[in-house]
C-alpha positions in Angstrom: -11.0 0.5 18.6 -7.2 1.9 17.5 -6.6 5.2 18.6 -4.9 7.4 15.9 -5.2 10.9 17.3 -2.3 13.1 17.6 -0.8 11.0 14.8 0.4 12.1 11.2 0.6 9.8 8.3 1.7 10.1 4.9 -0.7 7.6 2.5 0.3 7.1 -1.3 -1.6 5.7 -3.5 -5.0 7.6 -3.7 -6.8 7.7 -7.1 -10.3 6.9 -6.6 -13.0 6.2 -3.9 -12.5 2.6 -4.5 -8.7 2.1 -3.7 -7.5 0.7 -1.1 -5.5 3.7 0.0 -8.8 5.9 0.2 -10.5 3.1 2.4 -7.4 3.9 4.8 -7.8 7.1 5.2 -11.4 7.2 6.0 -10.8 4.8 8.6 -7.7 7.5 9.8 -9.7 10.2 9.6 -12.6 9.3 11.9 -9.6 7.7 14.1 -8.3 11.4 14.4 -5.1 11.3 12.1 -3.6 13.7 10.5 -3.4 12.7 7.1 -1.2 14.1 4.3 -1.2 12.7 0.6 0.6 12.4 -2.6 -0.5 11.1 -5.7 0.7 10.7 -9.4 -0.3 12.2 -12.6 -2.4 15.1 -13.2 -5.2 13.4 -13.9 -6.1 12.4 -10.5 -5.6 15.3 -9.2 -9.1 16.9 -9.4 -10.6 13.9 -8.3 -8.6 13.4 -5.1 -9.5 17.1 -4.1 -12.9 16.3 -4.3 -12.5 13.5 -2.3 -10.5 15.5 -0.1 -13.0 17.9 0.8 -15.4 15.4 2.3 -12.8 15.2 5.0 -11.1 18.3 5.1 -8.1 17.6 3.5 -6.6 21.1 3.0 -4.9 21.2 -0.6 -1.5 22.3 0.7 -1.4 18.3 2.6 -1.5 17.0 -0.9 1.5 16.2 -2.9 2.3 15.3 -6.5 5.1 12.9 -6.5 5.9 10.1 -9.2 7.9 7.5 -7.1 9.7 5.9 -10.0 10.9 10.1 -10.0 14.1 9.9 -8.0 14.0 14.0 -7.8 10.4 14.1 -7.1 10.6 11.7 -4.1 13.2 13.8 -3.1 11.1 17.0 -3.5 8.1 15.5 -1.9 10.3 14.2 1.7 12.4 17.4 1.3 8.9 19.9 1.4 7.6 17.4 4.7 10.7 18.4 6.7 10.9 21.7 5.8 7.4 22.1 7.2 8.9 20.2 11.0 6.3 17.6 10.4 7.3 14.6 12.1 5.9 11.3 10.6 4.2 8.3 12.4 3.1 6.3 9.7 3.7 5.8 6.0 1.6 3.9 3.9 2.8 2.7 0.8 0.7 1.6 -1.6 1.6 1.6 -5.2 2.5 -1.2 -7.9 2.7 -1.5 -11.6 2.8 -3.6 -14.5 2.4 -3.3 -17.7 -1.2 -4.9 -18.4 -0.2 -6.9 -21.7 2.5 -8.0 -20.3 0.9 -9.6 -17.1 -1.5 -11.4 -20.2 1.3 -13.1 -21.7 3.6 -15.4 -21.2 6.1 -15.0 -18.0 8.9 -16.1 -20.4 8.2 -13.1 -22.7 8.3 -10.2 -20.0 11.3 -7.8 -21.6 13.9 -6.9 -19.7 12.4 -3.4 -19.4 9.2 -4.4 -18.1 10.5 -6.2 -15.4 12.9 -3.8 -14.4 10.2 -1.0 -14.3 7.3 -3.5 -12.6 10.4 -4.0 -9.4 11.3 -0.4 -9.8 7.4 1.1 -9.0 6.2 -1.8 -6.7 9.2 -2.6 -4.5 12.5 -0.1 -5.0 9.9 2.9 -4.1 9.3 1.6 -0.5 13.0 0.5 -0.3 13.6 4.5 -1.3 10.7 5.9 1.1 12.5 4.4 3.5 15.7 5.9 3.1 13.9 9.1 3.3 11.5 8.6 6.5 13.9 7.6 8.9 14.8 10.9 10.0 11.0 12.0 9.6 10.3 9.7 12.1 12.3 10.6 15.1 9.6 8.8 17.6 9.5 5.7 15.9 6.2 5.1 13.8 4.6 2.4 11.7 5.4 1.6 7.6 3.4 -0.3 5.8 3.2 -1.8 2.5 0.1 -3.6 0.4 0.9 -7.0 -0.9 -1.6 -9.9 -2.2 -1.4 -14.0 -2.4 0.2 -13.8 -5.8 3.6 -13.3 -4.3 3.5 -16.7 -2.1 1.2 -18.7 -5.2 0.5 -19.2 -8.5 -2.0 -16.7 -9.8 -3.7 -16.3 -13.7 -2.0 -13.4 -15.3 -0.5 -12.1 -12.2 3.2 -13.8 -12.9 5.3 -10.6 -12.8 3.2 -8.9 -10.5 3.8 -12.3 -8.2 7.5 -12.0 -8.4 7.7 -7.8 -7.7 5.1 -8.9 -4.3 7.7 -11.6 -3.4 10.2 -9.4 -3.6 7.8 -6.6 -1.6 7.6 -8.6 1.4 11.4 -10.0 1.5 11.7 -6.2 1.9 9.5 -6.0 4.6 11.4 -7.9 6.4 15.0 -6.9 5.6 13.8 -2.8 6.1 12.1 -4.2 9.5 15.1 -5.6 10.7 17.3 -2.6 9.7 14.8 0.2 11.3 13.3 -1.9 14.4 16.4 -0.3 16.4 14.6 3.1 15.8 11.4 2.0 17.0 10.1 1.7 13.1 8.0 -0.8 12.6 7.8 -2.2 8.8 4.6 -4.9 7.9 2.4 -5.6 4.9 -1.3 -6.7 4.3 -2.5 -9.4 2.5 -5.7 -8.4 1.4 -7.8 -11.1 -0.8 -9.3 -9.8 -4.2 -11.2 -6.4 -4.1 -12.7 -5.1 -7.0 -10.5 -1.5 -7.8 -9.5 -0.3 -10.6 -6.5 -1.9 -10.6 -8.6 -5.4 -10.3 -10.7 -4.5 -13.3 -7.6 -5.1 -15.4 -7.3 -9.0 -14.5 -9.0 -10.8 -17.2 -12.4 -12.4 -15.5 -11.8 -11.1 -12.4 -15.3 -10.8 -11.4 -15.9 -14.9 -11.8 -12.6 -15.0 -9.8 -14.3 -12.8 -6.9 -18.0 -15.2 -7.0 -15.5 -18.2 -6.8 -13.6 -17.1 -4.1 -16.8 -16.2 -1.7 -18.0 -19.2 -2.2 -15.2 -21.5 -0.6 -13.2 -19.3 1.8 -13.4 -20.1 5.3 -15.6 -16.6 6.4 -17.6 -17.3 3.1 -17.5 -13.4 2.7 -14.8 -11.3 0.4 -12.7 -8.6 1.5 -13.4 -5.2 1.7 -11.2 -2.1 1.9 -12.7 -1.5 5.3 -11.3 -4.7 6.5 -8.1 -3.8 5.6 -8.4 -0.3 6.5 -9.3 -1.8 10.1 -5.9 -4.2 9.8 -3.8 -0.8 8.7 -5.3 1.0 11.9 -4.3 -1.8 14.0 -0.6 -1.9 12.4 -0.5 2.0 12.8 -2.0 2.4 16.7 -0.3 2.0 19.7 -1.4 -1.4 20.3 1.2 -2.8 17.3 4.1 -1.6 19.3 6.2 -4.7 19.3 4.7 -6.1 16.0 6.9 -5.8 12.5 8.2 -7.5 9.8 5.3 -9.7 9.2 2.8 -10.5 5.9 -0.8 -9.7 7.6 -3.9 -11.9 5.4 -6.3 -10.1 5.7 -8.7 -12.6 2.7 -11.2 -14.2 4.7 -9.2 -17.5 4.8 -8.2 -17.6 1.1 -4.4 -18.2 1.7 -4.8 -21.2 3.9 -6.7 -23.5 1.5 -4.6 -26.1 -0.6 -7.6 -26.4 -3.6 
């Protein structure tokens, strides 16, 4: 069992009960994390306090921040230092593309499509980064969500695919670059879990009964197996471990058919 007490970590991505992001901090919270948030948009805003209070989550550790905002990422590292809270982990977890797009053909993604599907997904941990280092003067552990697409061939996934290829080159450049500062910088893998973001892909749930029924653990991933992975990745335990693509799919990624 990871031990994540005394620790402080800043997890993006929150909009409902079922995202990923929200599976991680559960797990953080009973590890005994400190846990500060930012979302984006209004709209989730009621819904993440609500979740919030379940864990007492006070509302001045949540943060709005829209990461493709260059001022607002600014605002939202800027209002972290000025309250001396030193960082230990970062969790990144945030992509976009446009859903029509992703249906098409990869041939017919517009220029601005693409440049707005790399800006959200990758550029925004290359930017956090920038930001964190001197929020975390004791090292601490970045991490990033990424997903088979980037290393395969996936239905309606195409641009998505390239911005996760992309994703974890970064991980690896941005490990290399902060490893001197005790930083460590990995992503997870995690096989298809039905969010929100999911219910987009056309058939997904056919995808998801496929899938169980020929991976290696013949069960699907939950959030709570990669929340356990992200624990792992942020504890003391992962000290010399960085710049790697953690699968966390029951198998899936290994199987040529």
């Amino acid at each position: 069992m990871s031990d994540l007490s005394g620790k402080t970590a800043l997890i993006t991505g929150v909009s409902t009960a079922d995202s990923l992001a929200w599976g991680i901090v559960e797990k953080f919270h009973t590890e005994g994390c400190q846990i500060i948030l930012s979302y984006q948009g209004a709209s989730h805003l009621r819904r993440i306090k609500k979740l919030c209070r379940e864990y007492n989550i006070t509302p001045d550790a949540i943060y709005a921040c829209d990461f493709g905002n260059e001022q607002q990422v600014k605002q939202l590292f800027e209002d972290i230092a000025a309250q001396n809270i030193s960082l230990d982990i970062f969790i990144h977890s945030m992509a976009y593309a446009d859903a029509k797009t992703m249906q098409g053909a990869f041939s017919d993604c517009t220029k601005h499509d693409f440049a707005q599907c790399m800006e959200i997904s990758v550029f925004s941990l290359i930017n956090a980064c920038h930001y964190l280092k001197p929020l975390m003067p004791n090292g601490g552990s970045i991490q990033t969500l990424t997903y088979n697409g980037a290393q395969k061939v996936l239905p309606n996934y195409h641009i998505m695919g390239v911005a996760k290829a992309a994703l974890e080159s970064s991980v690896r450049y941005l490990a290399s670059e902060l490893g001197p500062d005790k930083i460590r910088v990995n992503a997870i893998s995690a096989g298809p879990i039905e969010t929100v973001a999911a219910a987009s892909i056309p058939s997904f749930q056919q995808k998801m009964q496929s899938t169980e029924g020929r991976i290696p653990t013949r069960k699907n991933t939950t959030k709570e197996d990669v929340a356990a992975m992200s624990s792992f990745l942020a504890s003391n335990h992962s000290q010399n471990i960085t710049g790697s693509i953690y699968y966390v799919d029951g198998g899936l990624h290994t199987l040529g058919w």
